[in-house]
PDB file of N, CA, C, O and CB in Angstrom:
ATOM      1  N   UNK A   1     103.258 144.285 -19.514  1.00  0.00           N
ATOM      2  CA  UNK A   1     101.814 144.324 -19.648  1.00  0.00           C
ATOM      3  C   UNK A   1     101.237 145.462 -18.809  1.00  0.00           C
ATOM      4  O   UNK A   1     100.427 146.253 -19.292  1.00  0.00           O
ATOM      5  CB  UNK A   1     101.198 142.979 -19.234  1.00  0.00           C
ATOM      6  N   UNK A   2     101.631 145.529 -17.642  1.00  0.00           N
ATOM      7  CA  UNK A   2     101.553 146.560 -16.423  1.00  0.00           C
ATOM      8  C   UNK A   2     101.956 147.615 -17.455  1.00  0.00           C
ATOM      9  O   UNK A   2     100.899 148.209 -17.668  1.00  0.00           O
ATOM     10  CB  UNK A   2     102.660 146.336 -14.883  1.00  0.00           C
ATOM     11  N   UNK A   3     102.436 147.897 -17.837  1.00  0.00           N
ATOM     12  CA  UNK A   3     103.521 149.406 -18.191  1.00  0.00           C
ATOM     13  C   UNK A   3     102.187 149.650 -19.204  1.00  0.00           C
ATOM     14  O   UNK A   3     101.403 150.593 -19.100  1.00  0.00           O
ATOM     15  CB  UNK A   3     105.698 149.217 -19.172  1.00  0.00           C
ATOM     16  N   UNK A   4     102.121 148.550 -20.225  1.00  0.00           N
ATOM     17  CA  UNK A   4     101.239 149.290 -21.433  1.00  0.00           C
ATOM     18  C   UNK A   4     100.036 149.289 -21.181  1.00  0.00           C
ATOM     19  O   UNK A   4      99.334 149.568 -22.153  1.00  0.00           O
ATOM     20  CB  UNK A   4     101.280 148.734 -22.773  1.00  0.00           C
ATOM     21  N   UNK A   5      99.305 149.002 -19.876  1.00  0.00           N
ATOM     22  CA  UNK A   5      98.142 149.507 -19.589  1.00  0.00           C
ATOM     23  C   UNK A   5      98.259 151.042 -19.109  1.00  0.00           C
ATOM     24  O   UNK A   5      97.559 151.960 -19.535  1.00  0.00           O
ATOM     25  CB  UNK A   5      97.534 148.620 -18.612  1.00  0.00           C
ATOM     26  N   UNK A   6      99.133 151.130 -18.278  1.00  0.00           N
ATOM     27  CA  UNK A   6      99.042 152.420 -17.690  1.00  0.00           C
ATOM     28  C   UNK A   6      99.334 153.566 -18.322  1.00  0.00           C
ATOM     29  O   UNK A   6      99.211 154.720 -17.910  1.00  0.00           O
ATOM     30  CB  UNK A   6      99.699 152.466 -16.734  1.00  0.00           C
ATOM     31  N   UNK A   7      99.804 153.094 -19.543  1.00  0.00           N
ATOM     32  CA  UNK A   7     100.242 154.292 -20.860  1.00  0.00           C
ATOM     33  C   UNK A   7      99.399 154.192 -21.443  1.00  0.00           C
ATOM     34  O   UNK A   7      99.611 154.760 -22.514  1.00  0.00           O
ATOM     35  CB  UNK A   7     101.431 154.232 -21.855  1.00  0.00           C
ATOM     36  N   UNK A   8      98.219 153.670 -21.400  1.00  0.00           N
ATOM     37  CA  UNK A   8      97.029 153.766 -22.198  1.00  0.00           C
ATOM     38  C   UNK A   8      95.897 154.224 -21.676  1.00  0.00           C
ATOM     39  O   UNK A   8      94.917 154.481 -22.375  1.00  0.00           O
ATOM     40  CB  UNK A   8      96.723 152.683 -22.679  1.00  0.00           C
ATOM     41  N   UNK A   9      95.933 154.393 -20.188  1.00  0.00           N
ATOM     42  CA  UNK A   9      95.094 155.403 -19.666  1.00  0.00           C
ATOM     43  C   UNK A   9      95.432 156.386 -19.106  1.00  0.00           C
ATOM     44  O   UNK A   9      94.667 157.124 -18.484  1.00  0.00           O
ATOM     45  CB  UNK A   9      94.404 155.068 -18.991  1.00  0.00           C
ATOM     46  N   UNK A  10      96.872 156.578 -19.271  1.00  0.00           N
ATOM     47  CA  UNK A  10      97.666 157.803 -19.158  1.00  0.00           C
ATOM     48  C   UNK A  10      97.282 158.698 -19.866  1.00  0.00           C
ATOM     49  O   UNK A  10      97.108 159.822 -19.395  1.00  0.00           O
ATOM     50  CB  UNK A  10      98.889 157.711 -19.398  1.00  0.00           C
ATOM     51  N   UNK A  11      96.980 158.324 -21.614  1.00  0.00           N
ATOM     52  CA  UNK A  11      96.899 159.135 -22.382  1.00  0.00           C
ATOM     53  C   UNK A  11      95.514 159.328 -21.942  1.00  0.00           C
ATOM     54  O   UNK A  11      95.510 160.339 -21.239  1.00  0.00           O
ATOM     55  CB  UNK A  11      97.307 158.852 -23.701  1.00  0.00           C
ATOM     56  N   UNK A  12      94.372 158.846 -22.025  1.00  0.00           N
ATOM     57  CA  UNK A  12      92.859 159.186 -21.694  1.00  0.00           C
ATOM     58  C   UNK A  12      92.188 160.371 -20.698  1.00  0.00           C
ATOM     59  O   UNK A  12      91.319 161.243 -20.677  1.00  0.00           O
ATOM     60  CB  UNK A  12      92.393 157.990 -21.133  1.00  0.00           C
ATOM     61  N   UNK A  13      93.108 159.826 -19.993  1.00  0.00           N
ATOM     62  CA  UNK A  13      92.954 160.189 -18.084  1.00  0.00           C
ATOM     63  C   UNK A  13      94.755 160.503 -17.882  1.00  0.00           C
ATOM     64  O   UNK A  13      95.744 159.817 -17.624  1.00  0.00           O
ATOM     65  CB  UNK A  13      92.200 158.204 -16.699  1.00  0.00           C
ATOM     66  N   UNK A  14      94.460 161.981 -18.176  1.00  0.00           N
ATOM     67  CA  UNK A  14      96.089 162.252 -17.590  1.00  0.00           C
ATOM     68  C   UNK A  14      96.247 162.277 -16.024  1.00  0.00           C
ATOM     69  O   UNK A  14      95.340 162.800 -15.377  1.00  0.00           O
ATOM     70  CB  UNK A  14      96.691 163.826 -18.103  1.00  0.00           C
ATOM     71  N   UNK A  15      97.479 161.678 -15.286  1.00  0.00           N
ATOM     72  CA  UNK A  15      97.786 161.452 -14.082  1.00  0.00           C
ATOM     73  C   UNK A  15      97.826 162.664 -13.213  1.00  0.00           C
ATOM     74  O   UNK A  15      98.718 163.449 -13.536  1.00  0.00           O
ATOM     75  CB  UNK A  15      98.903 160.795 -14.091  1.00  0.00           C
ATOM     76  N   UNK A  16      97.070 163.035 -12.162  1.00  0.00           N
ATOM     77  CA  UNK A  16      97.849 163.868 -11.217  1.00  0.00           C
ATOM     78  C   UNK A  16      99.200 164.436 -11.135  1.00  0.00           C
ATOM     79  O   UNK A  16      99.660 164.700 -12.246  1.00  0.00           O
ATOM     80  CB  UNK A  16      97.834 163.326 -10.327  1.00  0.00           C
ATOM     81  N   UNK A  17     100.064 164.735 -10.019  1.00  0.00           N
ATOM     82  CA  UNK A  17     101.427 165.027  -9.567  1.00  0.00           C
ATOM     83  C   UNK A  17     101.514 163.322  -9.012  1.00  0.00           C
ATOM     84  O   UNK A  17     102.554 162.855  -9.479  1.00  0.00           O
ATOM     85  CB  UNK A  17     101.610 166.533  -8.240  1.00  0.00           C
ATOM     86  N   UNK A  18     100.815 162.337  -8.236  1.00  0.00           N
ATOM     87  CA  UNK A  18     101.350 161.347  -7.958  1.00  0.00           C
ATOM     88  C   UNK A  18     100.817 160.625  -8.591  1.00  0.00           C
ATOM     89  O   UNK A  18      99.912 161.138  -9.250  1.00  0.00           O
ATOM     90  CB  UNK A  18     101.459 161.063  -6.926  1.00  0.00           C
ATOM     91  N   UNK A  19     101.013 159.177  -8.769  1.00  0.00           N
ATOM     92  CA  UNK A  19     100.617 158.406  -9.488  1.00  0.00           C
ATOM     93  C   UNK A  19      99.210 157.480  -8.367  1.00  0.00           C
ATOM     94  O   UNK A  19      99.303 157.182  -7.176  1.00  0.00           O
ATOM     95  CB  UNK A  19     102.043 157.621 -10.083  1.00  0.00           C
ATOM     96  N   UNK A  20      98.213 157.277  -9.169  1.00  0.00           N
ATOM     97  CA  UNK A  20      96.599 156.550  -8.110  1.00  0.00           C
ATOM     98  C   UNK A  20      97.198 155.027  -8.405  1.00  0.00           C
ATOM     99  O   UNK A  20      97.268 154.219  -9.330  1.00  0.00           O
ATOM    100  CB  UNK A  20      94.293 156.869  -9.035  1.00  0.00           C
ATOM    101  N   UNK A  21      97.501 155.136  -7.308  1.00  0.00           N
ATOM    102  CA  UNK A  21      97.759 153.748  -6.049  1.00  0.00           C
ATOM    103  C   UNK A  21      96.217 152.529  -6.302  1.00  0.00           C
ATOM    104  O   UNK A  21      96.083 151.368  -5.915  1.00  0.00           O
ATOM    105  CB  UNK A  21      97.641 154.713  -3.766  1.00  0.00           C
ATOM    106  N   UNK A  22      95.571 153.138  -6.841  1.00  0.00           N
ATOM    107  CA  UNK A  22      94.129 152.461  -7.143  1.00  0.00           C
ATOM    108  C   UNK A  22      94.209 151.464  -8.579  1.00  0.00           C
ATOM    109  O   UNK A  22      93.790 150.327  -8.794  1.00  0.00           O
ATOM    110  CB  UNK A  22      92.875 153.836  -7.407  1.00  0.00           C
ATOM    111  N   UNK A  23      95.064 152.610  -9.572  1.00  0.00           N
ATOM    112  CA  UNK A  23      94.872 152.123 -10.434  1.00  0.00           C
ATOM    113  C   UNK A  23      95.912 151.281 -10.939  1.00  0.00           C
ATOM    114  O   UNK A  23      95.610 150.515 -11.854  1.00  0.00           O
ATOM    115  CB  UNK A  23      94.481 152.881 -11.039  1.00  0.00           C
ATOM    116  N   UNK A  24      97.153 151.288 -10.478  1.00  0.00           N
ATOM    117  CA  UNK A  24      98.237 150.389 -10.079  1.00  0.00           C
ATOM    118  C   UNK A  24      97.743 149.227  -9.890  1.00  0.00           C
ATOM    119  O   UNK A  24      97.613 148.408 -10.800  1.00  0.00           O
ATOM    120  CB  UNK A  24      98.948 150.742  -8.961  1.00  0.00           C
ATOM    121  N   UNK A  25      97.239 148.916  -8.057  1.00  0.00           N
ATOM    122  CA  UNK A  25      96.351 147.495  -8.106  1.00  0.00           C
ATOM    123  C   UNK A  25      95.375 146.964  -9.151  1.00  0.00           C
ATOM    124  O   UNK A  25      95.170 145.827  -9.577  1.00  0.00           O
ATOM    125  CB  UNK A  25      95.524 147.489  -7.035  1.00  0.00           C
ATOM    126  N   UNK A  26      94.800 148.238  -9.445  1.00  0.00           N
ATOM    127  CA  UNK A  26      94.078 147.603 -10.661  1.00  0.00           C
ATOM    128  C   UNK A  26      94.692 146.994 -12.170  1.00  0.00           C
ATOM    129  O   UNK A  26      93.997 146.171 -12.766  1.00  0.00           O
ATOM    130  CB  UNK A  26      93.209 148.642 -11.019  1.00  0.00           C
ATOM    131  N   UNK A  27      95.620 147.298 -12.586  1.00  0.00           N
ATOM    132  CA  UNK A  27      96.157 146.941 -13.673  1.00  0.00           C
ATOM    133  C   UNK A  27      97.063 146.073 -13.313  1.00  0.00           C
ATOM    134  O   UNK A  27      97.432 145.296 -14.194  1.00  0.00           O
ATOM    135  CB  UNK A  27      96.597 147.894 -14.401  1.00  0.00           C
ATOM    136  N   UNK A  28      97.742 145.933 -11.806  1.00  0.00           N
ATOM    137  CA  UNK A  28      98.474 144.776 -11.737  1.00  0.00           C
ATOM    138  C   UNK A  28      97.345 143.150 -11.724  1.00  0.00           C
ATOM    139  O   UNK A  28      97.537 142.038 -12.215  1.00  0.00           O
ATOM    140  CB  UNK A  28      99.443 145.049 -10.249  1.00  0.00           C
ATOM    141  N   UNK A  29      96.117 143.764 -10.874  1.00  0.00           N
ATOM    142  CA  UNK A  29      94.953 142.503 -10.726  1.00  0.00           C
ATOM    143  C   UNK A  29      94.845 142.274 -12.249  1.00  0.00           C
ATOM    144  O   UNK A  29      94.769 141.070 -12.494  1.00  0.00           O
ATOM    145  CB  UNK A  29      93.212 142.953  -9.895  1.00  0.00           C
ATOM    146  N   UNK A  30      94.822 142.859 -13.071  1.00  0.00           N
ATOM    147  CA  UNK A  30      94.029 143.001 -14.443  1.00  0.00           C
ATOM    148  C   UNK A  30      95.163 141.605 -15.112  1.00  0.00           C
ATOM    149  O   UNK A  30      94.736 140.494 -15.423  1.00  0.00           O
ATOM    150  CB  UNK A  30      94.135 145.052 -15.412  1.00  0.00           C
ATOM    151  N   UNK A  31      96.447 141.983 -15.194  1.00  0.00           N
ATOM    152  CA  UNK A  31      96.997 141.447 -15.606  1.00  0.00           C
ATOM    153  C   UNK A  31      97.574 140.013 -14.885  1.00  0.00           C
ATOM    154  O   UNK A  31      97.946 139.235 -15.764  1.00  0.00           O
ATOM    155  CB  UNK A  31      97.567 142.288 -15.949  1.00  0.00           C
ATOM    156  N   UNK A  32      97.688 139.643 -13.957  1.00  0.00           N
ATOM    157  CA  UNK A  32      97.583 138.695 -13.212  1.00  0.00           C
ATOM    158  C   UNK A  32      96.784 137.562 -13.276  1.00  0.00           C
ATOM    159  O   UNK A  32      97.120 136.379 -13.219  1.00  0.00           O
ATOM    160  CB  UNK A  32      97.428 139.120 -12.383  1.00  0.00           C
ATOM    161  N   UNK A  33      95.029 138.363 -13.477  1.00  0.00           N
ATOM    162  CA  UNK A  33      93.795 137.481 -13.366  1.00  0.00           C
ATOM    163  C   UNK A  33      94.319 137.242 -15.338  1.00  0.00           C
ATOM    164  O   UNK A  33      93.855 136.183 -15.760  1.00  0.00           O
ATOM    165  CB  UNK A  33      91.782 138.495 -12.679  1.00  0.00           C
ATOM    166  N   UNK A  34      95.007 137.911 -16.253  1.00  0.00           N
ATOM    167  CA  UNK A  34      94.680 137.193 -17.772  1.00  0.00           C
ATOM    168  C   UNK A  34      95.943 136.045 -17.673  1.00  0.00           C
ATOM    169  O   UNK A  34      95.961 134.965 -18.265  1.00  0.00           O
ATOM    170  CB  UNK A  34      94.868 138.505 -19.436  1.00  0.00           C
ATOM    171  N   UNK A  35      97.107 136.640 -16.662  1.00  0.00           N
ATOM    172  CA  UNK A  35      97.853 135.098 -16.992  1.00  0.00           C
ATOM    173  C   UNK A  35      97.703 133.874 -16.205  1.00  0.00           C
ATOM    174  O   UNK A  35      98.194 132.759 -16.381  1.00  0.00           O
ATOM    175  CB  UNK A  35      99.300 135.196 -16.939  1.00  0.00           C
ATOM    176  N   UNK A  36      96.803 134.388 -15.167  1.00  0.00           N
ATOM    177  CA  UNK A  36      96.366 133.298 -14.816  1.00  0.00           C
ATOM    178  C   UNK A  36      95.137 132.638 -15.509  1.00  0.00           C
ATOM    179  O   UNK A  36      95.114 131.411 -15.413  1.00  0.00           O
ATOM    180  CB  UNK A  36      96.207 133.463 -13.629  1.00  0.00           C
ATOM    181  N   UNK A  37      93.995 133.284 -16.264  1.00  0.00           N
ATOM    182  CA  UNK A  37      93.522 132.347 -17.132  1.00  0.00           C
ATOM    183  C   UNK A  37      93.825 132.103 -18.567  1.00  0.00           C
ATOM    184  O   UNK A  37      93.014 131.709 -19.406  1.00  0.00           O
ATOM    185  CB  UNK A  37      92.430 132.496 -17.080  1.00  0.00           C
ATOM    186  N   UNK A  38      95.277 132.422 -18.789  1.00  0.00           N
ATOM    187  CA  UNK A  38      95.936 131.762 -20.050  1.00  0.00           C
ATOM    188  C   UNK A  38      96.398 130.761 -19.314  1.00  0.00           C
ATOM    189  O   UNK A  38      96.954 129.999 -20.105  1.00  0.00           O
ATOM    190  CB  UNK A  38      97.078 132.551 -20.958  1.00  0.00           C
ATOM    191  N   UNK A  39      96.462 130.413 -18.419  1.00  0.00           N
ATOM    192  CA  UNK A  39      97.654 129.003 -17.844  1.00  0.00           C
ATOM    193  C   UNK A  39      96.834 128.168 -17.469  1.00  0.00           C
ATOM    194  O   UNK A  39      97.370 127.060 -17.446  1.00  0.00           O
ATOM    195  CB  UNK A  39      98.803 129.188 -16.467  1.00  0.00           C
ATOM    196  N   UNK A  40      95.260 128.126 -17.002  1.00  0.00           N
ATOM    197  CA  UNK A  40      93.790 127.437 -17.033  1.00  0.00           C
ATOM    198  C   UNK A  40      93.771 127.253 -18.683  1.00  0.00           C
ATOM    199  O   UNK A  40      93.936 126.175 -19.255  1.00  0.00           O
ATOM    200  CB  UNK A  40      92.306 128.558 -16.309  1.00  0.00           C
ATOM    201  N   UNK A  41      93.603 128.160 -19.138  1.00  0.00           N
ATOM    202  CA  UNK A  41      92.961 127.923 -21.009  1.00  0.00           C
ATOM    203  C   UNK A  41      93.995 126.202 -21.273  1.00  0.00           C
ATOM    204  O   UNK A  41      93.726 125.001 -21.283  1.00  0.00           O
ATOM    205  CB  UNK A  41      93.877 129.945 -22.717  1.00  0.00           C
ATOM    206  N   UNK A  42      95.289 127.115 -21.457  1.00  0.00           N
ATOM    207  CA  UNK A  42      96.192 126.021 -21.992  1.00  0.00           C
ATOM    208  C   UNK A  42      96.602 124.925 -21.299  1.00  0.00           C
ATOM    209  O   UNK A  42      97.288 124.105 -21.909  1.00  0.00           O
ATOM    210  CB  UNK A  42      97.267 126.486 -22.356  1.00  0.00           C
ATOM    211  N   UNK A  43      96.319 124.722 -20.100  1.00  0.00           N
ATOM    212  CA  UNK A  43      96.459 123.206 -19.394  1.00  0.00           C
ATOM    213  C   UNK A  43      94.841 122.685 -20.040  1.00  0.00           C
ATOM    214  O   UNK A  43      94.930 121.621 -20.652  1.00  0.00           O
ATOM    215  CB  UNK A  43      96.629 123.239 -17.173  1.00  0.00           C
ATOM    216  N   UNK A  44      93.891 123.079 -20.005  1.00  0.00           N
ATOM    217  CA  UNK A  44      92.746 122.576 -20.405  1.00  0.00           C
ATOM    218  C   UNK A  44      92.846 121.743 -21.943  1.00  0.00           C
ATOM    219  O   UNK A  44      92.517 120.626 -22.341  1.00  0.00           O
ATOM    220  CB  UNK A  44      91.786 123.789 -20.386  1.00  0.00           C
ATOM    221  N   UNK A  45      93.515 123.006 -22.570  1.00  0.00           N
ATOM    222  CA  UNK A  45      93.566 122.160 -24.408  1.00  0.00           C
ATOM    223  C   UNK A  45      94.693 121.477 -24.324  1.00  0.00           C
ATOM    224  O   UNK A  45      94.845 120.628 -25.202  1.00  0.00           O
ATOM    225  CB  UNK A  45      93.759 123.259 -26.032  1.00  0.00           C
ATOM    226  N   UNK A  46      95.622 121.598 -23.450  1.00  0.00           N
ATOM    227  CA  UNK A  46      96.854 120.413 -23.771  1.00  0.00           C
ATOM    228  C   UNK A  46      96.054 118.957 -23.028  1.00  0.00           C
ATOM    229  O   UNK A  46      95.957 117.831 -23.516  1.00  0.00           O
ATOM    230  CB  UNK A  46      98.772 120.910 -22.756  1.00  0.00           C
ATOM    231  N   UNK A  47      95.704 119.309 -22.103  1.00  0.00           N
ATOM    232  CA  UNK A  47      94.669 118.128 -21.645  1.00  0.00           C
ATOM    233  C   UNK A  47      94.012 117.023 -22.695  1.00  0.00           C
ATOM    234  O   UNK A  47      94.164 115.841 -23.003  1.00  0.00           O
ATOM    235  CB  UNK A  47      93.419 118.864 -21.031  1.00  0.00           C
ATOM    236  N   UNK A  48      93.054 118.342 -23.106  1.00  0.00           N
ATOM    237  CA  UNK A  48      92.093 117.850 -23.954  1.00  0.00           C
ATOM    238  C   UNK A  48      93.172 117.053 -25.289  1.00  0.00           C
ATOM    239  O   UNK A  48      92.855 116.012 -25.864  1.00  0.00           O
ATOM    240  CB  UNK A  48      90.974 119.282 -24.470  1.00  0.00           C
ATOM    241  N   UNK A  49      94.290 117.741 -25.522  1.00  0.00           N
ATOM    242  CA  UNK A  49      94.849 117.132 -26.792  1.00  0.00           C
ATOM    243  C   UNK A  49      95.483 115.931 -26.517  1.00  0.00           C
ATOM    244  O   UNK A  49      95.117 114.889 -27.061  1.00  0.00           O
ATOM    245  CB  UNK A  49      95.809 117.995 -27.496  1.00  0.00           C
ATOM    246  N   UNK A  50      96.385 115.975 -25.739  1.00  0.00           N
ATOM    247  CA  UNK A  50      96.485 114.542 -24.632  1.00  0.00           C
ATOM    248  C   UNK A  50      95.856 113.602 -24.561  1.00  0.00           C
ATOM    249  O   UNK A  50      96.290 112.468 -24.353  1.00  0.00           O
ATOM    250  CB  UNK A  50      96.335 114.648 -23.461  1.00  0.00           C
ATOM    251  N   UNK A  51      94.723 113.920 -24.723  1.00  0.00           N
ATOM    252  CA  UNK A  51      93.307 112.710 -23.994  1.00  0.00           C
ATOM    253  C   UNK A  51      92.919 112.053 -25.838  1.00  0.00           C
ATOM    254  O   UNK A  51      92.854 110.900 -26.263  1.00  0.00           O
ATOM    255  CB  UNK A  51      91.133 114.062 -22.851  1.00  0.00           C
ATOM    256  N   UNK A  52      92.755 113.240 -26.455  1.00  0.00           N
ATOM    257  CA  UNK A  52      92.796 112.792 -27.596  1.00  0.00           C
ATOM    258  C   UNK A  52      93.213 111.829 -28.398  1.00  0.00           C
ATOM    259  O   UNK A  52      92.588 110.931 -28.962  1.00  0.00           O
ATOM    260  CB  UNK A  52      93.025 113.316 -27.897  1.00  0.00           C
ATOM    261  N   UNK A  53      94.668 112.192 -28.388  1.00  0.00           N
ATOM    262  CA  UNK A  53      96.134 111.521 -29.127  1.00  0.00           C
ATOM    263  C   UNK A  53      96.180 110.040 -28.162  1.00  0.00           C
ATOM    264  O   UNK A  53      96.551 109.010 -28.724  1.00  0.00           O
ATOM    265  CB  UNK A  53      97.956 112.784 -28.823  1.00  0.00           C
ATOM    266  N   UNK A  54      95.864 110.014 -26.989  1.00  0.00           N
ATOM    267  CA  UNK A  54      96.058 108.335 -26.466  1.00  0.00           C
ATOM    268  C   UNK A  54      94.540 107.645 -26.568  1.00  0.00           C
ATOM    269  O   UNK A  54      94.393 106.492 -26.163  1.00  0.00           O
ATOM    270  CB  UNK A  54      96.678 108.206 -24.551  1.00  0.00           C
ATOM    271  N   UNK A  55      93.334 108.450 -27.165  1.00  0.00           N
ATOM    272  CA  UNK A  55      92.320 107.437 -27.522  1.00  0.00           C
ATOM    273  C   UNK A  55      92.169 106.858 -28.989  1.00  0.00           C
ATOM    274  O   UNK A  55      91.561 105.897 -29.460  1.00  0.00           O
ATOM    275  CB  UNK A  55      91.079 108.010 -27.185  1.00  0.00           C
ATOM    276  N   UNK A  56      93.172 108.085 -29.632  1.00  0.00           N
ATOM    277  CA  UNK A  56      93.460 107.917 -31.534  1.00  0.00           C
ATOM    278  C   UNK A  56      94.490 106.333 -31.403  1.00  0.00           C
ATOM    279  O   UNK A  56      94.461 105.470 -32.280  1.00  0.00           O
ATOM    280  CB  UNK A  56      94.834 109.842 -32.521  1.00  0.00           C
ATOM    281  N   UNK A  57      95.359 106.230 -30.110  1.00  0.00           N
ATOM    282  CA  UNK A  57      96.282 105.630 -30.391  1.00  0.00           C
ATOM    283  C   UNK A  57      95.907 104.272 -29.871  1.00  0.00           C
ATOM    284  O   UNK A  57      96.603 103.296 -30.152  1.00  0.00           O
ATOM    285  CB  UNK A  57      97.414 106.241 -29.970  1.00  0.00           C
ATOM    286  N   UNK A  58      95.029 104.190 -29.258  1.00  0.00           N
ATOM    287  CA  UNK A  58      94.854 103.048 -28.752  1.00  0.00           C
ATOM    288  C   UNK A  58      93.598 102.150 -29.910  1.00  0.00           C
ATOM    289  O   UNK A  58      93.533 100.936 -30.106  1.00  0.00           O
ATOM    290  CB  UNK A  58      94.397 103.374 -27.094  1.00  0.00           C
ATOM    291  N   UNK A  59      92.763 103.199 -30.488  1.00  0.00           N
ATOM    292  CA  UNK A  59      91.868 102.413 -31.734  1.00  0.00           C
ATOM    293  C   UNK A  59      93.035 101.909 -32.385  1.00  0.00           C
ATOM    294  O   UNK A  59      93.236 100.694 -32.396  1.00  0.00           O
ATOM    295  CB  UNK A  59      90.797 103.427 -32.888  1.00  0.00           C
ATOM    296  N   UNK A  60      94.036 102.917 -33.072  1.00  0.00           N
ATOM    297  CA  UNK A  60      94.875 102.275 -34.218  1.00  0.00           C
ATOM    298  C   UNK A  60      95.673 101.135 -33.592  1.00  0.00           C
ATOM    299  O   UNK A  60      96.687 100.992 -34.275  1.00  0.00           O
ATOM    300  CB  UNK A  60      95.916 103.366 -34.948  1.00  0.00           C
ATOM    301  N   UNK A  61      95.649 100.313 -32.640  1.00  0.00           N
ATOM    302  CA  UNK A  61      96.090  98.888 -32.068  1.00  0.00           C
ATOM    303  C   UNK A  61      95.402  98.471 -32.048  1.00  0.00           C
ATOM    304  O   UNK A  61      95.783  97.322 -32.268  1.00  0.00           O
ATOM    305  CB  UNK A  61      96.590  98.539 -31.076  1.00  0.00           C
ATOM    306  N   UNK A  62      93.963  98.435 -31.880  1.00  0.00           N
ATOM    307  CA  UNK A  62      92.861  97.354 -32.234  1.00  0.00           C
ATOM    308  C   UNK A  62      92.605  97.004 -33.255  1.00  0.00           C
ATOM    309  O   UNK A  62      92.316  95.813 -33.365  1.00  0.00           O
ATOM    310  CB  UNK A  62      91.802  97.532 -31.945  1.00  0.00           C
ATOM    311  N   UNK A  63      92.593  97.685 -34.217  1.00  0.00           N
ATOM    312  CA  UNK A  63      92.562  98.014 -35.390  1.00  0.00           C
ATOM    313  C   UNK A  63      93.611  96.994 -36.414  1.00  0.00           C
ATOM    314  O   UNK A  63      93.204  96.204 -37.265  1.00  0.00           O
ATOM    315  CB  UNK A  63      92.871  99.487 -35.319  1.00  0.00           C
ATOM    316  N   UNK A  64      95.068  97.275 -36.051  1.00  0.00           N
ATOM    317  CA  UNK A  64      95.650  96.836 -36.217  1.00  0.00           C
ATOM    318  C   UNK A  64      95.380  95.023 -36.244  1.00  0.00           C
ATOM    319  O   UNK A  64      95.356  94.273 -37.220  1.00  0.00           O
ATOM    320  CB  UNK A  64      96.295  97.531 -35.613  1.00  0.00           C
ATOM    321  N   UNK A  65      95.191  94.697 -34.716  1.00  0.00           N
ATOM    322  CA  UNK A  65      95.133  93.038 -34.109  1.00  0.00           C
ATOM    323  C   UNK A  65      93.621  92.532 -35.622  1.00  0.00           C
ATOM    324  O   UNK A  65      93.509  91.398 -36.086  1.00  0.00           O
ATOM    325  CB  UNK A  65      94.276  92.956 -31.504  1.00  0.00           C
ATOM    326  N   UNK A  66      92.863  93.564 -35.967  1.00  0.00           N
ATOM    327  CA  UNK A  66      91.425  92.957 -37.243  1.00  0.00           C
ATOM    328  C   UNK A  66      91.999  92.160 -38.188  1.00  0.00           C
ATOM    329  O   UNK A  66      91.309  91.668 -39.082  1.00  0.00           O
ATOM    330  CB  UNK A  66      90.556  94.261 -38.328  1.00  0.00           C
TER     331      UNK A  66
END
């Protein structure tokens, strides 16, 4: 993820002789802060689907006892 950011503003913004130490942290933060809120997103909807599937399951036993 790191690599194909920095080849994408490589091409935009060609690099110096060294590589900006700035923009390193920045694309490592960049990518860090998205897998850390893919791993928030998807504990949230497995949650939510979770919570779901044991309130579906518990009508269809009442349901059942009618």
């Amino acid at each position: 993820m790191i690599g194909l950011l920095a080849k994408l503003i490589e091409r935009v913004h060609p690099p110096a002789t060294q590589p900006d130490s700035r923009f390193l942290a920045f694309a490592r933060g960049l990518a860090l802060g998205a897998l850390a809120g893919a791993a928030i997103a998807g504990s949230s909807i497995w949650k939510r689907n979770r919570s779901a599937e044991t309130r579906r399951g518990s009508r269809g036993g009442d349901e059942a006892r009618d």
